[in-house]
Biopython code that builds the backbone (N, CA, C, O; Angstrom):
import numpy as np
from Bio.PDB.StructureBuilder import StructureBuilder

atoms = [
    (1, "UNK", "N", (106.624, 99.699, 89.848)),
    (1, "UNK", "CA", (107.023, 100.076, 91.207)),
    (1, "UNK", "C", (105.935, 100.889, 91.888)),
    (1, "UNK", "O", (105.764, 100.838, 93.106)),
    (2, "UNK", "N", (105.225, 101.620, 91.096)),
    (2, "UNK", "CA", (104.182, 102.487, 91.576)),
    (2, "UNK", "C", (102.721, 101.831, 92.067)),
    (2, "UNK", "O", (101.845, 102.367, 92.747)),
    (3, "UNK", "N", (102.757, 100.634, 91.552)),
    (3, "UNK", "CA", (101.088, 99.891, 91.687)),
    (3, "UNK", "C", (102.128, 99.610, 93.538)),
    (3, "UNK", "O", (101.725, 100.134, 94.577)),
    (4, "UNK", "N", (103.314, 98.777, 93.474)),
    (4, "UNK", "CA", (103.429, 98.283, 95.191)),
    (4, "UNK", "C", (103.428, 99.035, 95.969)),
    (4, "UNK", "O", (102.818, 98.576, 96.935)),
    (5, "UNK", "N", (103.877, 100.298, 96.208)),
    (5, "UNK", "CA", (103.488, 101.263, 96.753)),
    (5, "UNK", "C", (102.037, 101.837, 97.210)),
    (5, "UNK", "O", (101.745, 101.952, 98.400)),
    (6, "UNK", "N", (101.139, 102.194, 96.131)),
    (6, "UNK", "CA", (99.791, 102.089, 96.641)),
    (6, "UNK", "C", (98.990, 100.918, 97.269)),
    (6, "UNK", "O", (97.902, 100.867, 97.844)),
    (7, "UNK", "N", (99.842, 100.083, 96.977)),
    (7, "UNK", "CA", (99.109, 98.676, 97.446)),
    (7, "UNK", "C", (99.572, 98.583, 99.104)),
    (7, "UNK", "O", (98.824, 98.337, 100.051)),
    (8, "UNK", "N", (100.888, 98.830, 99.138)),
    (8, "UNK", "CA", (101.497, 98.616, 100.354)),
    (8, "UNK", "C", (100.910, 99.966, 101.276)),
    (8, "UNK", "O", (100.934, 99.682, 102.474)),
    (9, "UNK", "N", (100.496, 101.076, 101.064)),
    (9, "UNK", "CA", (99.977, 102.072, 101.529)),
    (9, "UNK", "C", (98.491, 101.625, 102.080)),
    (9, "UNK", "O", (98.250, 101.683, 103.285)),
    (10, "UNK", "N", (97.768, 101.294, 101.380)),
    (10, "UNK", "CA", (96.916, 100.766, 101.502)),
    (10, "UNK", "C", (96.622, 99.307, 102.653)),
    (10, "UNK", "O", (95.680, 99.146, 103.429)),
    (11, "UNK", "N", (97.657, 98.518, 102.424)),
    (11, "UNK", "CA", (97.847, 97.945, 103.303)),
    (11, "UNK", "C", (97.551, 97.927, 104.676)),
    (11, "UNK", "O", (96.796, 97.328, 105.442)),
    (12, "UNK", "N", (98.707, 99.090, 104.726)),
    (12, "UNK", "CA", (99.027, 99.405, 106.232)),
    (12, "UNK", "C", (97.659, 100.493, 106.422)),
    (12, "UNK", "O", (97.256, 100.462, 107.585)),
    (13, "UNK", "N", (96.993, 101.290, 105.669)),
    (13, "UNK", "CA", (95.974, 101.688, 105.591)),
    (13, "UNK", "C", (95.323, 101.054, 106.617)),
    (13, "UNK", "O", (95.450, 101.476, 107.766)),
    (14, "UNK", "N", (94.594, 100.030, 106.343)),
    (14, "UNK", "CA", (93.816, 99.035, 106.295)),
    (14, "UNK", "C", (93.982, 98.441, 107.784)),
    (14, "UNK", "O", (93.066, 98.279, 108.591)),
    (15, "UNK", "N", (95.522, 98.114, 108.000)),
    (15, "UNK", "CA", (95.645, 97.478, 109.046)),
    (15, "UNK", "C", (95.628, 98.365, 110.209)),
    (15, "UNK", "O", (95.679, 97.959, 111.370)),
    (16, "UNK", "N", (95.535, 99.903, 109.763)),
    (16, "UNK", "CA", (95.974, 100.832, 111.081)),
    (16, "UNK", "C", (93.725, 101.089, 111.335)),
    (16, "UNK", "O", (93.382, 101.515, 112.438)),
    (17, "UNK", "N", (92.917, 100.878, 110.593)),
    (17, "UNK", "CA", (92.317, 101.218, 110.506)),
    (17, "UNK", "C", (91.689, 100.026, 111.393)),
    (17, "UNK", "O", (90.775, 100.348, 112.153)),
    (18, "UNK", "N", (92.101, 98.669, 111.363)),
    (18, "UNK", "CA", (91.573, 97.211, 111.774)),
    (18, "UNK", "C", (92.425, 97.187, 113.499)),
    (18, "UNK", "O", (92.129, 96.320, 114.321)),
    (19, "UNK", "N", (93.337, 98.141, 113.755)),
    (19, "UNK", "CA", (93.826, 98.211, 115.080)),
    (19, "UNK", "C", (92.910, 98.784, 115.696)),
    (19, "UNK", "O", (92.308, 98.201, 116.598)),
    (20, "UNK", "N", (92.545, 100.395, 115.227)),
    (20, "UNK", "CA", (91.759, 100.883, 115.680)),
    (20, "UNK", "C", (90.362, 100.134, 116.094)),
    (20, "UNK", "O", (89.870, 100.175, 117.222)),
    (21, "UNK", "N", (89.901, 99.550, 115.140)),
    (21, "UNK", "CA", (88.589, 98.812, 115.474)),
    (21, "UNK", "C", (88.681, 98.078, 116.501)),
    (21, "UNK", "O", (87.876, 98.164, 117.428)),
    (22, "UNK", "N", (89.748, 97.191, 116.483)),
    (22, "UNK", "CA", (89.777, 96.436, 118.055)),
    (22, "UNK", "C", (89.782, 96.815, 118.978)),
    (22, "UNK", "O", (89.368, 96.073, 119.869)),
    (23, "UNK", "N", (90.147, 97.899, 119.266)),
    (23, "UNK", "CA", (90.623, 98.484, 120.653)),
    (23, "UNK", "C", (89.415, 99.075, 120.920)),
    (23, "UNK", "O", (89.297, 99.289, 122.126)),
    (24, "UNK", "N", (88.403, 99.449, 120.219)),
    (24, "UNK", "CA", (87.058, 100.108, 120.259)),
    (24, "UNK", "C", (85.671, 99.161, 120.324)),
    (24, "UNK", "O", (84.464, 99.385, 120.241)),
    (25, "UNK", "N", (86.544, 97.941, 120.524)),
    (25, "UNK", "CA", (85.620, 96.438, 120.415)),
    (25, "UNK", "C", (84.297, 96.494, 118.977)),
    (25, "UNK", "O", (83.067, 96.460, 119.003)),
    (26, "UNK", "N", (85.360, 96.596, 117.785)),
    (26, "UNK", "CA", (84.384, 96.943, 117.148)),
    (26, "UNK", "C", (85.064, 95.681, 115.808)),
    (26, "UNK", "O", (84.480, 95.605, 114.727)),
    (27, "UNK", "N", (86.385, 94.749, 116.123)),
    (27, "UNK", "CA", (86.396, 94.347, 115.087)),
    (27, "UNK", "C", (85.642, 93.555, 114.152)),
    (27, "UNK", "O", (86.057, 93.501, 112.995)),
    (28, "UNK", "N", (84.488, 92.865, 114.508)),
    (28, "UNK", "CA", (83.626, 92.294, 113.598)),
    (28, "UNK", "C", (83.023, 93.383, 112.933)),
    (28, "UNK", "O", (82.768, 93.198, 111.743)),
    (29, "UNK", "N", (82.809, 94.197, 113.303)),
    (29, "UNK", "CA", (81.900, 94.641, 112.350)),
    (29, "UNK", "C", (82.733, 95.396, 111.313)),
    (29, "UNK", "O", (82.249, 95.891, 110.295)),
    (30, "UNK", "N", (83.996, 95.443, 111.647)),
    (30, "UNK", "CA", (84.859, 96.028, 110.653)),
    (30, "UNK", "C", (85.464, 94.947, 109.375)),
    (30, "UNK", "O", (85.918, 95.228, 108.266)),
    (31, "UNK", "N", (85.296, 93.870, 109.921)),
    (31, "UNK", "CA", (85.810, 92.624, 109.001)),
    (31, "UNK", "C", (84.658, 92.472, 108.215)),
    (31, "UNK", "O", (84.888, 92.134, 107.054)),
    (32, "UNK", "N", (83.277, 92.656, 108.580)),
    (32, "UNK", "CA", (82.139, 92.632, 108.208)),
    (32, "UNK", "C", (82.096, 93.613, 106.662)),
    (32, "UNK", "O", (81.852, 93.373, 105.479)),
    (33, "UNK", "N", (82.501, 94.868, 107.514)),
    (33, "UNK", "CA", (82.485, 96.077, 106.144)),
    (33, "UNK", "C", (83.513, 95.577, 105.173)),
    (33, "UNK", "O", (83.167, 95.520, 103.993)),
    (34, "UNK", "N", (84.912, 95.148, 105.548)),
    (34, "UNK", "CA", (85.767, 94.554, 104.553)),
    (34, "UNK", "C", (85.354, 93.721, 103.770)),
    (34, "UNK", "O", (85.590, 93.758, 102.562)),
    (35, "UNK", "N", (84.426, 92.521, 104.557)),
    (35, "UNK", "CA", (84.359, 91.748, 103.173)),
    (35, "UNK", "C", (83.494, 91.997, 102.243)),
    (35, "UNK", "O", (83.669, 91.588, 101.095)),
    (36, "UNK", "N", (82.258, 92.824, 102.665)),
    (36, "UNK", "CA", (81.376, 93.938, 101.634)),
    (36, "UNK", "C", (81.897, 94.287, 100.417)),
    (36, "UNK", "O", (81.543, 93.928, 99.294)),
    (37, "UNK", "N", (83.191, 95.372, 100.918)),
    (37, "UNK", "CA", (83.950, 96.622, 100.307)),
    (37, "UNK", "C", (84.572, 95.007, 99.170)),
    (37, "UNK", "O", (84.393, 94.974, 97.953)),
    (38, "UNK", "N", (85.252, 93.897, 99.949)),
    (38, "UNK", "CA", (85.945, 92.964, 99.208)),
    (38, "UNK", "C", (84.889, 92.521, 97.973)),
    (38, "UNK", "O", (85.327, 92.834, 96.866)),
    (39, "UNK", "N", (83.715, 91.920, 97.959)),
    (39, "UNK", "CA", (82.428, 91.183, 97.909)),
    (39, "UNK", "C", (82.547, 92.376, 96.168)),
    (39, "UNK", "O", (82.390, 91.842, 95.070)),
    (40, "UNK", "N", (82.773, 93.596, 96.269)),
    (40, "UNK", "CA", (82.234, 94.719, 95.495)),
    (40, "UNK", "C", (82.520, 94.897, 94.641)),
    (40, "UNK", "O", (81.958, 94.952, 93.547)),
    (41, "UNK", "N", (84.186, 95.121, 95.222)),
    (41, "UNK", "CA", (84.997, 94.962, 94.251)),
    (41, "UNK", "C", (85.348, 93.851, 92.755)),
    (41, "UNK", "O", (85.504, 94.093, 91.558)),
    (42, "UNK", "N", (85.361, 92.681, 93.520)),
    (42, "UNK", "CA", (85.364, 91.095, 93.263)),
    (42, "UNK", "C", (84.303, 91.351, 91.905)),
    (42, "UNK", "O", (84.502, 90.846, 90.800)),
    (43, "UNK", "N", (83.128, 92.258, 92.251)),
    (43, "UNK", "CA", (81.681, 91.927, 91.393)),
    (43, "UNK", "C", (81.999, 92.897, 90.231)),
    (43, "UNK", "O", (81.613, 92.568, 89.109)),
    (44, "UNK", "N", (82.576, 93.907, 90.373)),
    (44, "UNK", "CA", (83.133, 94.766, 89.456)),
    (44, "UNK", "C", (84.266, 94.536, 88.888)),
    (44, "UNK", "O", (84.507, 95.271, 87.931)),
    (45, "UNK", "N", (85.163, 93.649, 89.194)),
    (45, "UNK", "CA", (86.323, 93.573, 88.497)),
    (45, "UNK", "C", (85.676, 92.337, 87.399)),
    (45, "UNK", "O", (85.937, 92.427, 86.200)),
    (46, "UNK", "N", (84.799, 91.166, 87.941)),
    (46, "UNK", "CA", (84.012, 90.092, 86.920)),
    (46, "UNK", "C", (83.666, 91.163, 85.865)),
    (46, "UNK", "O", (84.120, 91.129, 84.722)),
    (47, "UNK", "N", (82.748, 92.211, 86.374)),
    (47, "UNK", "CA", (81.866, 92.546, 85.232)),
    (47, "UNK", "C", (82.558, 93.068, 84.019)),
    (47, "UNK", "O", (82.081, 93.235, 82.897)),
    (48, "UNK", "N", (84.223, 93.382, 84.604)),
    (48, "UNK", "CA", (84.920, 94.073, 83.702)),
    (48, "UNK", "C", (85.530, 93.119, 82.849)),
    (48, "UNK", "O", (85.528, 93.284, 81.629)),
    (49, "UNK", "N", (86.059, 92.120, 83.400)),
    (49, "UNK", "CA", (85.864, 91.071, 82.636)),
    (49, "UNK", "C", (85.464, 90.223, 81.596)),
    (49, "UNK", "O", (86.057, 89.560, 80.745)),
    (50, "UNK", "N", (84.083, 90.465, 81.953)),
    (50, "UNK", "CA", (83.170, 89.872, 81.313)),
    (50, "UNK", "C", (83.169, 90.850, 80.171)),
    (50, "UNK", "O", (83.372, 90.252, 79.115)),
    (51, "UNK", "N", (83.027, 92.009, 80.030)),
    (51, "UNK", "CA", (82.714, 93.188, 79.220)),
    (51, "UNK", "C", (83.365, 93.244, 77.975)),
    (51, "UNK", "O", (82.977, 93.452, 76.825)),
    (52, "UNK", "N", (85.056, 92.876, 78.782)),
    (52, "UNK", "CA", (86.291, 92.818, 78.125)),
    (52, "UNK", "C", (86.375, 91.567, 77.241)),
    (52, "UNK", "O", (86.883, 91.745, 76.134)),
    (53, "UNK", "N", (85.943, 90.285, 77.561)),
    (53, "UNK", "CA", (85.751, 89.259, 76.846)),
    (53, "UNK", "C", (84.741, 89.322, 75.995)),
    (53, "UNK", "O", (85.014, 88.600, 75.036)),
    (54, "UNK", "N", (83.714, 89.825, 75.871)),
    (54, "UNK", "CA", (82.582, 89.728, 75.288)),
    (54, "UNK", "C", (83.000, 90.921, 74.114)),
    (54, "UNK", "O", (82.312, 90.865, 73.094)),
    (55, "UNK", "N", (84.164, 92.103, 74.159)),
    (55, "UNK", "CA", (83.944, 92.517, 73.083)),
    (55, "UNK", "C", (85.045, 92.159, 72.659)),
    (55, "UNK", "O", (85.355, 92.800, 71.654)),
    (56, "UNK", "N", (85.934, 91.273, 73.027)),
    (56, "UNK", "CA", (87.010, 90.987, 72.141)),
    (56, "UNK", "C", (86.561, 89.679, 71.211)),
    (56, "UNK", "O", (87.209, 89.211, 70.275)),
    (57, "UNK", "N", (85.598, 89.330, 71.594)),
    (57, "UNK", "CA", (84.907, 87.884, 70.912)),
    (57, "UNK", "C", (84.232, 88.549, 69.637)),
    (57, "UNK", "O", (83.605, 87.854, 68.838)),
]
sb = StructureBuilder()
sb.init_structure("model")
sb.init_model(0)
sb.init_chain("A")
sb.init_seg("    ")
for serial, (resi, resn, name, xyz) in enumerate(atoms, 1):
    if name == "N":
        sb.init_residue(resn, " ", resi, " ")
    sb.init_atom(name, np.array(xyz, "f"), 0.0, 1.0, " ", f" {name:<3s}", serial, name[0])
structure = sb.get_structure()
């Protein structure tokens, strides 16, 4: 119950943060930083992955 909560916080986080950008004519460059921040994550969760497979082998 506790992971949907931060997730859903986050969420709306996210989306109050992507209102703001529009109204400041700034949303590309905010979708821009998202898919970065996304891009980062994505590369770190592989590596953990990978880490995790490689020492269970």
């Amino acid at each position: 119950m506790g992971w949907q909560i931060i997730a859903a916080a986050m969420a709306g986080y996210l989306v109050l943060l992507g209102r703001s950008a529009w109204k400041q004519g700034e949303f590309i460059q905010y979708l821009r930083s998202l898919a970065i921040v996304a891009t980062l994550c994505a590369l770190l969760a592989g590596a953990v992955a990978l880490a995790m497979l490689l020492d269970g082998a």
